[in-house]
C-alpha positions in Angstrom: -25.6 -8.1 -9.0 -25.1 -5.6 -11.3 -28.4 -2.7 -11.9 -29.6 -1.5 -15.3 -29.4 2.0 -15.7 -32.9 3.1 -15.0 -34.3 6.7 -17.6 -37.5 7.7 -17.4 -38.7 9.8 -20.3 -40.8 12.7 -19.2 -42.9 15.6 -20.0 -45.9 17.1 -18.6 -46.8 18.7 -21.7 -48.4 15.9 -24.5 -47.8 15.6 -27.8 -44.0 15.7 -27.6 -42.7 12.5 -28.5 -42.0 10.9 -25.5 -43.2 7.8 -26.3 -41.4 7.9 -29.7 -38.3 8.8 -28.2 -38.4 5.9 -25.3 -39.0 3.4 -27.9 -36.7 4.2 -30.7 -34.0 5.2 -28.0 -34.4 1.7 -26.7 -34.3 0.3 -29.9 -30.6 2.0 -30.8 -29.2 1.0 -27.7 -30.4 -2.6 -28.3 -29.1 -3.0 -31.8 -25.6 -1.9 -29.9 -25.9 -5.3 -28.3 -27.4 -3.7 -25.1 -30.2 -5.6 -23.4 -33.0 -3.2 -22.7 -36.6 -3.0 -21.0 -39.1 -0.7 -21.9 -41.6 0.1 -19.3 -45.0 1.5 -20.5 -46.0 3.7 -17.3 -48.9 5.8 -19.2 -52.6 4.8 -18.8 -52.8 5.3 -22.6 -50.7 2.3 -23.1 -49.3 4.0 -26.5 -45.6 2.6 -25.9 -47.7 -0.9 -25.7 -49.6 -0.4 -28.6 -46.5 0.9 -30.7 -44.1 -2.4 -29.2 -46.8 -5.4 -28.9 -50.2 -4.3 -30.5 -53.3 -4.5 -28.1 -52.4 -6.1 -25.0 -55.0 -8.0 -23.0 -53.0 -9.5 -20.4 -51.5 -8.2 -16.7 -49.0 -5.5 -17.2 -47.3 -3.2 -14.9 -50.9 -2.1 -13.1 -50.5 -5.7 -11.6 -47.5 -5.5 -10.4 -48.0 -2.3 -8.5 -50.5 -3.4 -6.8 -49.6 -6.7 -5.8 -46.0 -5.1 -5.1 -44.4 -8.0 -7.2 -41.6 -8.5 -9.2 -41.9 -7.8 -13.3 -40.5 -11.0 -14.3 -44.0 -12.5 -15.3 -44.9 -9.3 -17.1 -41.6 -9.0 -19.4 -42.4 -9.4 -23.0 -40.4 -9.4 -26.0 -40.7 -7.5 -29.1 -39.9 -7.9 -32.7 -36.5 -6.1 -31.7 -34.1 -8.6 -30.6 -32.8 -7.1 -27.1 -35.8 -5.4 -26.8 -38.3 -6.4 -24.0 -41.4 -4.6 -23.2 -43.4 -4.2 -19.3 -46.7 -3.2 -21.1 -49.6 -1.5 -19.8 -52.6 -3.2 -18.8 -56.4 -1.6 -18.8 -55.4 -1.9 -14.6 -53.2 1.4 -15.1 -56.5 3.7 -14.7 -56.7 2.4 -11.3 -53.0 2.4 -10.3 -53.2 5.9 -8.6 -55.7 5.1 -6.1 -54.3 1.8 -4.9 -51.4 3.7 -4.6 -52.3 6.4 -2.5 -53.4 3.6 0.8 -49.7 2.5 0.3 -47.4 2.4 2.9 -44.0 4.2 1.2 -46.2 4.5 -1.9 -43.6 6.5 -3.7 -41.0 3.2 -3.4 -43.3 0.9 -4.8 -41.8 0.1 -8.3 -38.4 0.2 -6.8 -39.7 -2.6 -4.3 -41.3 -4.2 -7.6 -37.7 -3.9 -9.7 -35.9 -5.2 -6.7 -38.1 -8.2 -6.5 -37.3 -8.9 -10.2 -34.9 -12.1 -10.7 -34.9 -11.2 -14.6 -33.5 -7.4 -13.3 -29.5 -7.8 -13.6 -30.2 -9.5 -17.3 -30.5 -5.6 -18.4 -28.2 -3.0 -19.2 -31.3 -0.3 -19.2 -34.7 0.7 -18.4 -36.3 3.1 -20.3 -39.8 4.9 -18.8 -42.2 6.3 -20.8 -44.6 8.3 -18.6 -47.6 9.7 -18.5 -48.1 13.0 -19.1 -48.7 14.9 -15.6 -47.5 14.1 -12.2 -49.0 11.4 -10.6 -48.2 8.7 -8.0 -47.0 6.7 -10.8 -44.9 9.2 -11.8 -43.9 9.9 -8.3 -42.7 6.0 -8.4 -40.9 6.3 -11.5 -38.9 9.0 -10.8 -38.0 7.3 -7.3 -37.0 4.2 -9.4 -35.0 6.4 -11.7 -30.9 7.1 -11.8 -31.8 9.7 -14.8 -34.7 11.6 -16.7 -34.7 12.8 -20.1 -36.8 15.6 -21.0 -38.1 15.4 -25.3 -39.8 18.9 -26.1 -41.2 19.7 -29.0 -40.0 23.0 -31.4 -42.9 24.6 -29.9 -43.4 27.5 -27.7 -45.8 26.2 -25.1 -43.0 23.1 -24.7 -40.7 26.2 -22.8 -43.2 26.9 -20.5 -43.6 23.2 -19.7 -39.7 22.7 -19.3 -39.8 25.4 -16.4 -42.6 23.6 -14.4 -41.2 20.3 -14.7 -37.6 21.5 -13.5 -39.6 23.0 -10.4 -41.7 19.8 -10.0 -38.5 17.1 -10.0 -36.4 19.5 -8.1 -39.1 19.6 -5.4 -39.4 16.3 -5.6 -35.7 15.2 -5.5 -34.9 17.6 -2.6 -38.0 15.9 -0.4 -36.9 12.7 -1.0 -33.5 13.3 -1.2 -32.8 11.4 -4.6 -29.8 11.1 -6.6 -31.8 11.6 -9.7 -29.7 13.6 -12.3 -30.9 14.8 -15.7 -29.6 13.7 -18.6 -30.8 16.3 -20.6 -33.4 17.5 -23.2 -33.9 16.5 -26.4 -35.6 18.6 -28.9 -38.4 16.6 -31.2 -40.2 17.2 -34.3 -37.1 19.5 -35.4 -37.8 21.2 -38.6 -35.7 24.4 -40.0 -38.0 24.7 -42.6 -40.6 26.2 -39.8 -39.1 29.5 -38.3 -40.5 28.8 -34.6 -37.8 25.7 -34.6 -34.8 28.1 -34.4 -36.4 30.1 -32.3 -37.0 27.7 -29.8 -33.8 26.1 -30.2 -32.2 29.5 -29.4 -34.1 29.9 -26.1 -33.2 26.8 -24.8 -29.5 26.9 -25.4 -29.6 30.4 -23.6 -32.0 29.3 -20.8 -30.6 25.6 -20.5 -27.0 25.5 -21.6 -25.7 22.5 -22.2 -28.4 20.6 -21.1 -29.8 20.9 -24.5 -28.4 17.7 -26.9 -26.9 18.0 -29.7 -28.9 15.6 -31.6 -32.2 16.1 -32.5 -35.2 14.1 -33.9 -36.3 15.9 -36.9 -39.8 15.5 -38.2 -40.6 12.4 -39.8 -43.9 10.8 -41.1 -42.7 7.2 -40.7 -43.4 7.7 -37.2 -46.8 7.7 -37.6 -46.7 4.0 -39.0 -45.2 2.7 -35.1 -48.7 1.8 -33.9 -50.2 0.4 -36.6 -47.2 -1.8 -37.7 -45.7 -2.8 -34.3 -41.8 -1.2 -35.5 -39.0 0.4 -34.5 -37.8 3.9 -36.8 -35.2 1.0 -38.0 -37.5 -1.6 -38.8 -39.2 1.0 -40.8 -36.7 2.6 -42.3 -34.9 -0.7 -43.5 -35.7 -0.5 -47.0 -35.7 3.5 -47.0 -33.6 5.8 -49.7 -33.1 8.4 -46.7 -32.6 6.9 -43.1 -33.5 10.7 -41.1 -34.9 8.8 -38.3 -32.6 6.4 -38.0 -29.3 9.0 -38.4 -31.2 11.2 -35.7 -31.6 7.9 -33.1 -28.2 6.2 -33.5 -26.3 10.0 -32.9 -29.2 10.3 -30.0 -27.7 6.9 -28.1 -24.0 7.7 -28.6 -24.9 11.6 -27.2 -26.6 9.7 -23.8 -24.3 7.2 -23.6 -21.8 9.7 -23.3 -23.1 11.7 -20.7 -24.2 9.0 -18.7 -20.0 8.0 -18.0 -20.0 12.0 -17.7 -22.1 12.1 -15.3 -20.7 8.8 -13.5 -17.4 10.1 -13.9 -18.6 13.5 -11.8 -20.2 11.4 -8.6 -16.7 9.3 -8.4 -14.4 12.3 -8.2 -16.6 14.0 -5.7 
């Protein structure tokens, strides 16, 4: 059986587009004939609410709990190839019912390996909560890669530094193959002077961890919840395509150095 290639989408600073960047990520894979699933690991269900509208059923909180495959959890979206593990009202209690657990960090890995539906994906994308947790403790676990989105912000540098110390930590503990992919600057705009600025610090600080592609700011964004839609969906009938450009060059540029990095673990 062949594995999806498991992301989770992180940041333990709010308000810097993770769940934007999980979704519409997802989306441009999928339209590249890739099957993906979307998990909605934040109590604040806001990948849910952007994918499926208000969700009243059992979600992901269930299946931690229970320890049981996702199979009777998947839902699809509007996007064809698109599927959605949503987050249930459950997800405020997750942490606690986690913490009695027996390997609680392994728990979604037990739940994706009890998954039939599982090998029907090319990738699972995470979109996580915004602080470290035991759900985030489980999703990183589950995870072959994380993605960091930070905003053109100052206060998103300071973020990048603890979360690097955090997953390091956390990788050397466990002793985790989990590799980042890489960070992804959000709500780009040249037209504000702190953008370069932050840009410049992170290519000095990170390198080439830094994409090239960015998602520049764009008010269509603010439509997802309301309107259930990808950045594509939304931007079918637009003059300008920005968000669109900035997510199809985003998929190709972590494509890419996902073979990198498979490329570096099979020559040793």
């Amino acid at each position: 059986m062949t594995k999806p290639i498991i992301i989770s989408v992180i940041n333990q600073k709010g308000g810097v587009g993770k769940t934007t960047l999980t979704l519409n990520l997802g989306a441009a894979l999928a339209r590249r004939g890739h099957k993906i699933l979307l998990i909605d690991a934040d109590l604040q269900a806001n990948l849910t609410q952007s994918t499926i509208g208000q969700h009243e059923g059992e979600g992901l909180a269930e299946c931690l709990i229970e320890e049981a495959g996702l199979d009777e959890v998947i839902t699809a979206t509007r996007e064809p190839n698109l599927f959605l593990v949503p987050a249930s009202d459950l997800m405020v209690e997750v942490d606690l019912q986690l913490a009695s657990k027996i390997g609680r960090e392994r728990v979604l890995s037990n739940c994706l390996d009890a998954t039939k539906k599982l090998d029907q994906f090319d990738y699972i994308l995470i979109d996580n909560p915004p602080y470290f947790s035991l759900v985030t403790l489980n999703t990183l676990t589950a995870s072959d890669y994380y993605l960091v989105p930070v905003s053109a912000a100052y206060l998103s540098l300071v973020g990048i530094r603890l979360l690097e110390q955090n997953i390091e930590k956390l990788t050397k503990s466990l002793k985790l193959p989990l590799k980042c992919l890489g960070v992804v600057l959000t709500m780009y705009d040249l037209r504000e002077k702190i953008t370069k600025q932050v840009e410049e610090v992170l290519q000095e600080t990170i390198g080439d961890k830094l994409l090239v592609n960015k998602i520049r700011v764009n008010t269509n964004y603010k439509s997802a919840p309301i309107e259930q839609q990808t950045i594509f969906e939304l931007e079918k009938t637009a003059s300008r395509k920005t968000g669109t450009e900035d997510f199809t060059g985003l998929a190709s540029e972590v494509k890419v150095r996902i073979i990198n990095q498979q490329d570096r673990v099979a020559n040793g």
